[in-house]
PAKENU-405426 format. One record per residue (C-alpha): residue number from 1; z negated, x negated, y. Coordinates in Angstrom, 2 decimals, padded with zeros to 5 digits. Last residue first. Layout:
REM residues N
<rec nr="NUM" Z="Z" X="X" Y="Y"/>
...
***
This chain:
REM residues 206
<rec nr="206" Z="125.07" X="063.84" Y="-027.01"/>
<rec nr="205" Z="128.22" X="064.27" Y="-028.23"/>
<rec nr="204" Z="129.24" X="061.24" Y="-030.41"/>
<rec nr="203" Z="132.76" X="059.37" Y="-029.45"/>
<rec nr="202" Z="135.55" X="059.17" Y="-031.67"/>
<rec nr="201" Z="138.53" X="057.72" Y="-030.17"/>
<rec nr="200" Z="141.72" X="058.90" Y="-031.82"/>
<rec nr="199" Z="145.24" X="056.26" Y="-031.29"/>
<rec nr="198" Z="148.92" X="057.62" Y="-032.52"/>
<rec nr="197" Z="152.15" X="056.14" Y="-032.98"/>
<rec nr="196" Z="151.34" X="052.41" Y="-033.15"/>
<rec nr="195" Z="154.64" X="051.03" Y="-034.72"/>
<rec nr="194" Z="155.67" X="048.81" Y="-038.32"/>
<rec nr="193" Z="159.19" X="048.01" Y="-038.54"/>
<rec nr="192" Z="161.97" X="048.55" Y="-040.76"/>
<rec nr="191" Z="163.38" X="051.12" Y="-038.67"/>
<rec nr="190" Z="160.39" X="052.94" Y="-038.42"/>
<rec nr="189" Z="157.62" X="052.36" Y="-040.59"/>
<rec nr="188" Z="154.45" X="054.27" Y="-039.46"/>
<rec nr="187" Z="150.89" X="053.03" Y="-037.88"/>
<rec nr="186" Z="148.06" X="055.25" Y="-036.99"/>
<rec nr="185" Z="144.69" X="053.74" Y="-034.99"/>
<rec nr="184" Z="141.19" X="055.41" Y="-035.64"/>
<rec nr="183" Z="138.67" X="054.02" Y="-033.44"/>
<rec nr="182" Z="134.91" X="055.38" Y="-034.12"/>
<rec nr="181" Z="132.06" X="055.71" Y="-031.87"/>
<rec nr="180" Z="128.42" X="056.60" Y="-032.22"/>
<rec nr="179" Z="126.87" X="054.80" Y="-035.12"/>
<rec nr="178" Z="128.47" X="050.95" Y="-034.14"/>
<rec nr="177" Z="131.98" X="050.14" Y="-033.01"/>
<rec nr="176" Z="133.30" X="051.78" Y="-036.64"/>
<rec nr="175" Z="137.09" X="050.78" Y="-036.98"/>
<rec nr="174" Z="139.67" X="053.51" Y="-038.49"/>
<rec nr="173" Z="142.57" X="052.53" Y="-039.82"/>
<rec nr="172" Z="145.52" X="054.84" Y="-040.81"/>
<rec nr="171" Z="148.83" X="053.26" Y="-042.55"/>
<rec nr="170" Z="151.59" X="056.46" Y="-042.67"/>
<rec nr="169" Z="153.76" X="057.89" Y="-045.16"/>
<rec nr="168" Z="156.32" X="060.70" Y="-044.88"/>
<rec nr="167" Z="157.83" X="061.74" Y="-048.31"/>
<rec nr="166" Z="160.71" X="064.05" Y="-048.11"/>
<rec nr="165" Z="161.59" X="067.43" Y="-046.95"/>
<rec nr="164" Z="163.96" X="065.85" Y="-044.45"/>
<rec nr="163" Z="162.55" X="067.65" Y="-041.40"/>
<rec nr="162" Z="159.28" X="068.71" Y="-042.52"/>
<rec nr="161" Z="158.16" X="065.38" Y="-043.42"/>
<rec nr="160" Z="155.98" X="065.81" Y="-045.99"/>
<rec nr="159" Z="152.89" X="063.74" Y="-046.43"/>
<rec nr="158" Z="151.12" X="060.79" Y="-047.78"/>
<rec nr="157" Z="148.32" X="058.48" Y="-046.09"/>
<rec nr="156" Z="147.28" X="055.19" Y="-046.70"/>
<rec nr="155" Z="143.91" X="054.20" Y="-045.96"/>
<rec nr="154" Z="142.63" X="051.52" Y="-044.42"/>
<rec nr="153" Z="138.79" X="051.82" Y="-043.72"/>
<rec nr="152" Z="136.53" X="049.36" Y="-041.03"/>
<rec nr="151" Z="132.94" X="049.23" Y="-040.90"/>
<rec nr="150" Z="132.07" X="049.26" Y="-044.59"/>
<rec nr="149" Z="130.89" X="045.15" Y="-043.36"/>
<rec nr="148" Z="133.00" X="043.84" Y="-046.79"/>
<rec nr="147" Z="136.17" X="045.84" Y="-046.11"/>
<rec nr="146" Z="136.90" X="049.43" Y="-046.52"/>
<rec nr="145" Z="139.12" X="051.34" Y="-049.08"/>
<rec nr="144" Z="141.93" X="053.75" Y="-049.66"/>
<rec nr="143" Z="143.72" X="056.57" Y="-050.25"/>
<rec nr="142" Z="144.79" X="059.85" Y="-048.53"/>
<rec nr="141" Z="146.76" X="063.12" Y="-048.86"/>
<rec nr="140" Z="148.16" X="065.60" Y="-045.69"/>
<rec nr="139" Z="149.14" X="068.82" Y="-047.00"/>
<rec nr="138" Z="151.73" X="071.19" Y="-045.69"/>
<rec nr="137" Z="152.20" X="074.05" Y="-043.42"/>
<rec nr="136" Z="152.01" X="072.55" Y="-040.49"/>
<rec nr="135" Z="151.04" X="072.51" Y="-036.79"/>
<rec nr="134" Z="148.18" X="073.99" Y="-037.06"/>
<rec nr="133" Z="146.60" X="071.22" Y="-038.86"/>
<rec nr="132" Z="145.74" X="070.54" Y="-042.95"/>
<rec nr="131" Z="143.86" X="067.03" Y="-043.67"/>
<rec nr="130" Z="142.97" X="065.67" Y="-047.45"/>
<rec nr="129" Z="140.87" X="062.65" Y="-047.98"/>
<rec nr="128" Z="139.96" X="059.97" Y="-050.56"/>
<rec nr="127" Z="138.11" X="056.83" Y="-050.47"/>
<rec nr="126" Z="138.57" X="054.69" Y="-053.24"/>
<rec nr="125" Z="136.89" X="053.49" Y="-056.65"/>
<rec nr="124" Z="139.71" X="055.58" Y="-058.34"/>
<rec nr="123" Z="136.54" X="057.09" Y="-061.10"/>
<rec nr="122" Z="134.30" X="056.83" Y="-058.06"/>
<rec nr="121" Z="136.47" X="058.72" Y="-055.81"/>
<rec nr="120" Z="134.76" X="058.93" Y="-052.51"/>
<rec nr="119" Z="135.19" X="062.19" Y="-050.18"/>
<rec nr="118" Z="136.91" X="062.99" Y="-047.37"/>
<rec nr="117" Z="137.96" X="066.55" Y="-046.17"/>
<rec nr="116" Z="140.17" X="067.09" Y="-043.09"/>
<rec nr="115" Z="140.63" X="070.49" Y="-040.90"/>
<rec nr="114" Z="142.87" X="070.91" Y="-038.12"/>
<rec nr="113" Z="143.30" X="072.77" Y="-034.80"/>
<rec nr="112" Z="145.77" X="072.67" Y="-032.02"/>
<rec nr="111" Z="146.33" X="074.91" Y="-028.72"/>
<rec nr="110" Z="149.68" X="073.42" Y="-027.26"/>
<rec nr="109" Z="150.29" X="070.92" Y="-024.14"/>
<rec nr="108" Z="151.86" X="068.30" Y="-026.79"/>
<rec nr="107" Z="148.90" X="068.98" Y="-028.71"/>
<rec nr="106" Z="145.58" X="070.28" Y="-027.24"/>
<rec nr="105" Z="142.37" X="069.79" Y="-028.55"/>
<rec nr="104" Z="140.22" X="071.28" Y="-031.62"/>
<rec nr="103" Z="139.37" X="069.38" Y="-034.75"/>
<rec nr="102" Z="137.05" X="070.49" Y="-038.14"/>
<rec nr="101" Z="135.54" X="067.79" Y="-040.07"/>
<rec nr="100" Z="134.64" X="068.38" Y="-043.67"/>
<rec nr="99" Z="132.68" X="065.69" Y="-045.11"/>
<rec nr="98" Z="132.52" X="065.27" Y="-048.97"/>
<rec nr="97" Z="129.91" X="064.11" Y="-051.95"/>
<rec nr="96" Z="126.78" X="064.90" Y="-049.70"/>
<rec nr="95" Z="125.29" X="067.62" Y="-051.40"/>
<rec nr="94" Z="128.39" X="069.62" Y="-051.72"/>
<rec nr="93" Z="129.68" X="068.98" Y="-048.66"/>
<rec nr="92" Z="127.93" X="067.25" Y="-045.03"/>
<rec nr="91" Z="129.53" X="068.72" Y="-041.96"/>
<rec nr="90" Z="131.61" X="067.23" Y="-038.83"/>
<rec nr="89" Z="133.09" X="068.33" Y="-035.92"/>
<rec nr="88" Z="135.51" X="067.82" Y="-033.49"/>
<rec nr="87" Z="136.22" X="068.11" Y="-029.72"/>
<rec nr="86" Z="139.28" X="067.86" Y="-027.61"/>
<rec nr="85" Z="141.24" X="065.48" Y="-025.37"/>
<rec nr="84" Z="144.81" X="064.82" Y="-024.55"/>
<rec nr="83" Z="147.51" X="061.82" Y="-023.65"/>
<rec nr="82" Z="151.00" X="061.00" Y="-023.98"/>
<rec nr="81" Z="151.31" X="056.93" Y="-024.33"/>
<rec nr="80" Z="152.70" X="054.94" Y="-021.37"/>
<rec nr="79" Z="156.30" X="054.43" Y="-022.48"/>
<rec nr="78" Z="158.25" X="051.07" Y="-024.35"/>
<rec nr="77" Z="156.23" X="052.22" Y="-027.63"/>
<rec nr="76" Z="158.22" X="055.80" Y="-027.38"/>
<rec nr="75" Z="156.74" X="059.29" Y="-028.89"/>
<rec nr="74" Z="153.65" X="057.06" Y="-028.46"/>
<rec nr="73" Z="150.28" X="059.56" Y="-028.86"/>
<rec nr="72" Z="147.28" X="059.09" Y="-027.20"/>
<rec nr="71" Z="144.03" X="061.36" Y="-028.43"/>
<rec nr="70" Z="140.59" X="061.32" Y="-026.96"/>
<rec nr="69" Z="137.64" X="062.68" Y="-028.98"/>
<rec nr="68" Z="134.53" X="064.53" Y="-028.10"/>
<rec nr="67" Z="131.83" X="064.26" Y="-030.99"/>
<rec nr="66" Z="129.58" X="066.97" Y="-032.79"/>
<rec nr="65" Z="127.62" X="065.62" Y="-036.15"/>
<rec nr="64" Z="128.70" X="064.55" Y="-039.40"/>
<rec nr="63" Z="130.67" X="061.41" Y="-039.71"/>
<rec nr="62" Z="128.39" X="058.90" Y="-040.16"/>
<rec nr="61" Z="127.80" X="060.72" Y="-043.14"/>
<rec nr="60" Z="131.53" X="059.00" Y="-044.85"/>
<rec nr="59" Z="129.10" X="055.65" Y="-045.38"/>
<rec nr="58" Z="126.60" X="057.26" Y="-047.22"/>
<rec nr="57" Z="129.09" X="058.42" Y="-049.57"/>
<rec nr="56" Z="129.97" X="054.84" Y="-050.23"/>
<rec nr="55" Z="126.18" X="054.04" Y="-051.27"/>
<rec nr="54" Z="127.01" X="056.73" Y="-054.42"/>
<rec nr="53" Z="126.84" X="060.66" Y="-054.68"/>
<rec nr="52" Z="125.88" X="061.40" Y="-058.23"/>
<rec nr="51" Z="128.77" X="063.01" Y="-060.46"/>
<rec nr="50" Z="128.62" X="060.18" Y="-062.99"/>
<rec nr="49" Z="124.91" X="061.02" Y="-063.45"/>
<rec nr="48" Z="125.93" X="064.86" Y="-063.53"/>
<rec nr="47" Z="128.07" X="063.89" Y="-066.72"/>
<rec nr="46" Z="125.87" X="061.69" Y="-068.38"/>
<rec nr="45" Z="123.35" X="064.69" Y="-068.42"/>
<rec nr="44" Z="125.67" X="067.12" Y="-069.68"/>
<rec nr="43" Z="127.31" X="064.62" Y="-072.41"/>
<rec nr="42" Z="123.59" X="064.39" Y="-073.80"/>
<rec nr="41" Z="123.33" X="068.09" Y="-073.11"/>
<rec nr="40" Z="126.04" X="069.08" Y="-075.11"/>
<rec nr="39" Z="125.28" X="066.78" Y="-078.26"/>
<rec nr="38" Z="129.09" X="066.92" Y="-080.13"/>
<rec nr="37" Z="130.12" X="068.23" Y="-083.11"/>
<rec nr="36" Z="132.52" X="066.64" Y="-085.34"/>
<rec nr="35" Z="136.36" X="067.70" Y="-085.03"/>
<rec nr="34" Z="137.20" X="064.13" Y="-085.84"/>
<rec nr="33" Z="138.87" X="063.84" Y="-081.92"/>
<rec nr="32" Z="135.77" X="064.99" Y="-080.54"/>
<rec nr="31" Z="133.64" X="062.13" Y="-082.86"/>
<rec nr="30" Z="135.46" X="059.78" Y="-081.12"/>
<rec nr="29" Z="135.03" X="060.86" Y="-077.90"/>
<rec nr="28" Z="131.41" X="060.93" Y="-078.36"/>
<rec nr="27" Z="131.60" X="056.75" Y="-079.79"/>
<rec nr="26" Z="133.43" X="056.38" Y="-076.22"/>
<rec nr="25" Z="130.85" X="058.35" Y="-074.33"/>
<rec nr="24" Z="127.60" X="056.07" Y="-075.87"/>
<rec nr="23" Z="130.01" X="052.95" Y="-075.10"/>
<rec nr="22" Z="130.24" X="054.27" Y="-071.50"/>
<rec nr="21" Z="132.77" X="056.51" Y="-069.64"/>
<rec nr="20" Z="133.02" X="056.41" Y="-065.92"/>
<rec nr="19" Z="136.27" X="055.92" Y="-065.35"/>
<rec nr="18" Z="136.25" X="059.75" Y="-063.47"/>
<rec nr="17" Z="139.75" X="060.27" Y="-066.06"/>
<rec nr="16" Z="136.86" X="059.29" Y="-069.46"/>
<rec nr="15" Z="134.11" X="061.20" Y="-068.25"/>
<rec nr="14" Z="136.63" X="064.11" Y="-067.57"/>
<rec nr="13" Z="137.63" X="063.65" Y="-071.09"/>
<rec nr="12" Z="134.31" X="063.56" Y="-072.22"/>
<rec nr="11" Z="133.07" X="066.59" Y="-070.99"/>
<rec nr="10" Z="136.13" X="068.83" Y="-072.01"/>
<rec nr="9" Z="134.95" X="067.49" Y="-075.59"/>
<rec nr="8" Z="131.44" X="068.66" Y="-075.27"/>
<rec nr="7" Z="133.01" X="072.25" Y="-074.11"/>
<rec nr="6" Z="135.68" X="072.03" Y="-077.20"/>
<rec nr="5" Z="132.95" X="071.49" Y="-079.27"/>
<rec nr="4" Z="130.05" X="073.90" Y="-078.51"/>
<rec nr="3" Z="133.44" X="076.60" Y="-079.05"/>
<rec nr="2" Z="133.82" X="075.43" Y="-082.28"/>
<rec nr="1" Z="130.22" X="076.00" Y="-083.07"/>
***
């Protein structure tokens, strides 16, 4: 019986950390904390409902599905932009919760791969991604939202700078121009000042 309650319990915290947790939840939690037993498949069952994908998942599936992509890259905004091209593609998760998109080009005249994973938070209420490359052995983390239209997402983006060891941050938005092509633009502080370093065009393979 002990056992029954601990499980019920773990249910209602994660309720409680996804923000999902309803008057019902809150008189369970309660009842946790007293050492009473809880109704397992009640918590169950509100559980999975908070785990249902959500009319922002829909939006990350316009994702999935071969495209060709062109990269620029400013090492220096007072130089034409460096320049390469390469292919990606993406896959629906866990019944729609996540898209993994997987990235091959060339990178400063190297082979490069990477992999990102975005998802919606529903207990943040934000969009949420992770990206791993080639070129690193670290972990890129994201947050943000869209506007009104769900055409355009800002996120903001955290990872290590594996010169300093220390927080690198970057402002990402990408800009739907209908079903088959997204602009992602990349901004970072330098100096004080905001700068275009990078520019991905999304275009879907036909």
């Amino acid at each position: 019986m002990r056992l029954r309650t601990w499980v019920s319990a773990g249910v209602v915290l994660l309720l409680a950390a996804s923000g999902v947790a309803t008057a019902e939840e809150t008189k369970e939690t309660k009842k946790a904390a007293a050492g009473k037993d809880l109704d397992p498949q009640a918590m169950m069952a509100a559980y999975e409902k908070a785990g249902e994908p959500t009319e922002q998942h829909k939006l990350l599936q316009r994702s999935v599905g071969k495209w060709t992509i062109t990269i620029k890259s400013w090492m220096d905004p007072n130089q034409p932009p460096m320049e390469s091209k390469g292919t990606a593609e993406g896959r629906a998760l866990l019944g729609g919760r996540f898209v993994q998109q997987d990235v091959v080009c060339d990178m400063m005249g190297k082979p490069f791969s990477g992999v990102s994973v975005n998802g919606y938070d529903r207990g943040k209420k934000k969009f949420v991604g992770t990206w791993i490359d080639s070129m690193s052995t670290g972990v890129m983390r994201s947050e943000g939202t869209t506007d009104a239209s769900g055409n355009t997402m800002t996120v903001q983006a955290v990872s290590t700078d594996p010169m300093t060891g220390k927080d690198s941050k970057l402002r990402i938005v990408g800009t739907w121009e209908g079903n088959d092509k997204l602009v992602e633009e990349f901004f970072e502080k330098k100096k004080g000042k905001e700068k275009k370093t990078m520019e991905i065009t999304y275009l879907r393979a036909k």
